[in-house]
N, C-alpha and C positions, 0 to 999 in steps of 0.2 A: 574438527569435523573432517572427516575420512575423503576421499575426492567419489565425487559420485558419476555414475557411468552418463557417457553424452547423451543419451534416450530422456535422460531426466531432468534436462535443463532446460531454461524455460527457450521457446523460440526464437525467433529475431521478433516476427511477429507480436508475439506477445509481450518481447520486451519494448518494440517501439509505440504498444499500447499504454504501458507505463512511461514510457520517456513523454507521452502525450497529454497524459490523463493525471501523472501523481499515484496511479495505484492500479492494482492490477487484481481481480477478484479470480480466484478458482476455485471453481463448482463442485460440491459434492468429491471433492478428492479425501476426503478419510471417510475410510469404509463404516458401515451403521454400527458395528458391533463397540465400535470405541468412540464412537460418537454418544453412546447409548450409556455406556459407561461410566465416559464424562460429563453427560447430564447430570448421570445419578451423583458420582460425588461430588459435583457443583452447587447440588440440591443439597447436601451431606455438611458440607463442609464449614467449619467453622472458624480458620483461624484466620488470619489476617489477607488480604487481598496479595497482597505482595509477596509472603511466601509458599504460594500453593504451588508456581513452577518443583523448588525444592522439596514442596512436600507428596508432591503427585506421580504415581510410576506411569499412569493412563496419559497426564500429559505428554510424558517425555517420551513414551510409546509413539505418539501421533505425530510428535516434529521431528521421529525420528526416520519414521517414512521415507521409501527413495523419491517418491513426487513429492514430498515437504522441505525433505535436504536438498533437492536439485534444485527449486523454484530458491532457496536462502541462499546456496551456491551461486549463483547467476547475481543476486543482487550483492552479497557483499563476502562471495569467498569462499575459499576452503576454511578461515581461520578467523571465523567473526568471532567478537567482541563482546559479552553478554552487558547489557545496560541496562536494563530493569524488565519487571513484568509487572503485572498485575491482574485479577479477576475482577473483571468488571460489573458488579450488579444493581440492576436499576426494577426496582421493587413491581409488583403489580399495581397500577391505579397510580403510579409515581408521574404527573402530568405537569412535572416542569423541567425545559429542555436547558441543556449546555448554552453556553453562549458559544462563537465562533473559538476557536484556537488554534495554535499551530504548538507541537509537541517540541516546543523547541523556542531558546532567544535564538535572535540572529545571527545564522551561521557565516562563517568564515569560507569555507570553503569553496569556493568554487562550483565545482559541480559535483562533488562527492558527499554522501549521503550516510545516514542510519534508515533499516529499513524496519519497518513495523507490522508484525504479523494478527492480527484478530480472528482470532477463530471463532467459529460459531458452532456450539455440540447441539444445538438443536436451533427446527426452525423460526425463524426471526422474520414472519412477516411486517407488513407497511407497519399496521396499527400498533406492533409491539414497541416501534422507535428505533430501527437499528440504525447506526450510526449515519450520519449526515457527512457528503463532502463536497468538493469543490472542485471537479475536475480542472485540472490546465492551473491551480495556484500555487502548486509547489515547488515552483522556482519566484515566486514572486513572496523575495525572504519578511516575514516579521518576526517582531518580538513575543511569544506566546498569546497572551489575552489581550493584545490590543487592539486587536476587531472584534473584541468582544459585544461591541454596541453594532456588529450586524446581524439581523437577524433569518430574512432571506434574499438571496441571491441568486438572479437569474443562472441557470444550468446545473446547479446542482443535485447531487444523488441520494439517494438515499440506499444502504447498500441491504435493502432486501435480501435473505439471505437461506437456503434450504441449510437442516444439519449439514456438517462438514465439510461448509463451504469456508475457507480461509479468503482474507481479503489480504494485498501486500500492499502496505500505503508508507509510500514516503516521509521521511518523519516533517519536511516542512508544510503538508499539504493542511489546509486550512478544512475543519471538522468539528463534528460537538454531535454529544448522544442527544435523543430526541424522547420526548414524552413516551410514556410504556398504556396506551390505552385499555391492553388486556387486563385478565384476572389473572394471566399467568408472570413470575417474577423472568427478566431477561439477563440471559447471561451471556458476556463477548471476554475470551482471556486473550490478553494485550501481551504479546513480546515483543522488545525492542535491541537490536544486535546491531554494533557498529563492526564496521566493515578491518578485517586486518589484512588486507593487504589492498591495493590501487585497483579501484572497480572498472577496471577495460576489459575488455574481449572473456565474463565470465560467462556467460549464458552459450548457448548453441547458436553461433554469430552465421551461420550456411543461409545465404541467401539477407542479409542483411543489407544490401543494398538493391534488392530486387523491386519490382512495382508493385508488388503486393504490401511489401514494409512500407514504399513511398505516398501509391495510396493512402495509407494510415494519415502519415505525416501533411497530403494534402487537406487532408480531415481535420487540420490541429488548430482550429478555432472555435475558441468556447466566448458567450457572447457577455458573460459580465467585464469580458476585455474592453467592452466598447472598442473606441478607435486607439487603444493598442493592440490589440486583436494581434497583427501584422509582428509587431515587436516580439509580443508573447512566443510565435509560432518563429520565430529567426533564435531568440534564447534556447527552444524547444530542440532546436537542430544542433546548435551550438552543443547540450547535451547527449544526443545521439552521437556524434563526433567523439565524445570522450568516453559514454559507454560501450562505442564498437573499439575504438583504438585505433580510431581512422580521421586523422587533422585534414582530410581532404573531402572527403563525401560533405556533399551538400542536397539535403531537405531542404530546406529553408524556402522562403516566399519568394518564386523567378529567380530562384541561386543568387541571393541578396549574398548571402558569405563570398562567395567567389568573386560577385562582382565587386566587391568591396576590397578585395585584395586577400582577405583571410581564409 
């Protein structure tokens, strides 16, 4: 992927909305006319879920975008890694939901990531079921469907969705599709890109230790934490540190890192 100009990467702000949340939704960023498109051969289509990336010119038109490459840019690079895709459809009147999962066993890494793009070619209100998440749980690693036996959990989203709104969700953020109440059939195409080179300093880092990012980071408690709440939001910072490229800056709850020696 070509390096994309700085106007189109994602902000600090926005990235410390993702270092907060697990995912990061952007609105209506691909224009109607290819949104409209990809409805239609979504409706169209027939072969397998998995290779409509390779089979689709209107996909690869829409991630190919300077606001689609800059927002991928930021999370994992000039030279991501393709991992799989798939077309996600959940039929009209289909009224039984996902159980909990995380797209992913238990990672290894650190704090390094695959990032997971969902588009949506049309609109995906409440009652259609678009996907369900879990702000604040995609540092707290499992094994794919082992919380599968939860079913709701205080803070979570439902990611509501006008055409051409891409969601960017962390691959360990815990989620599951939700009942389709409509008559209409719902469709979300899933791409998954590992990162090829070290996720520091990719996004537009200007102003990333300002109050306005810190702000955010005072924000960074989500309440199914219970009384780790405090922990979650020290982990939280601990990531902000490796996604800016800065072993020094501290978010964290009363500069817990610093005072701790780290």
């Amino acid at each position: 992927m070509s390096s994309i100009e700085k106007q189109h990467l994602l902000t600090a702000k926005q990235m410390a909305e993702f270092a907060v949340n697990g995912f990061l939704r952007l609105d209506e960023i691909v224009p109607q006319e290819l949104n409209e498109a990809a409805y239609k051969e979504q409706r169209e289509f027939q072969g397998n879920g998995s290779t409509y990336w390779n089979e689709s010119k209107v996909i690869q038109d829409i991630f190919n975008l300077p606001q689609v490459k800059g927002a991928l840019q930021s999370f994992v690079g000039q030279y991501p890694i393709y991992d799989h895709s798939f077309m996600h459809i959940v039929r009209a009147k289909h009224l039984k939901g996902q159980g909990y999962h995380a797209d992913s066993v238990i990672d290894t890494r650190p704090f390094g990531y695959d990032i997971q793009a969902f588009y949506f070619s049309h609109d995906a209100p409440d009652e259609m079921g678009p996907t369900l998440v879990l702000p604040g749980s995609h540092l707290r690693k499992v094994s794919n469907g082992s919380i599968s036996r939860y079913k709701n959990i205080v803070g979570q989203k439902r990611m509501v969705a006008k055409a051409g709104t891409i969601g960017f969700l962390h691959h360990g953020i815990w989620h599951c599709a939700q009942p389709n109440h409509t008559d209409e059939t719902r469709y979300v195409f899933k791409l998954r890109l590992r990162p090829g080179q070290e996720q520091r300093n990719l996004f537009n880092t200007d102003g990333y230790n300002s109050e306005e990012v810190r702000e955010v980071f005072k924000k960074a408690y989500h309440p199914w934490c219970g009384d780790e709440a405090r922990v979650n939001q020290i982990q939280t910072a601990k990531f902000w540190r490796f996604l800016c490229g800065d072993d020094k800056i501290d978010t964290s709850f009363e500069g817990a890192l610093t005072r701790m020696g780290l």
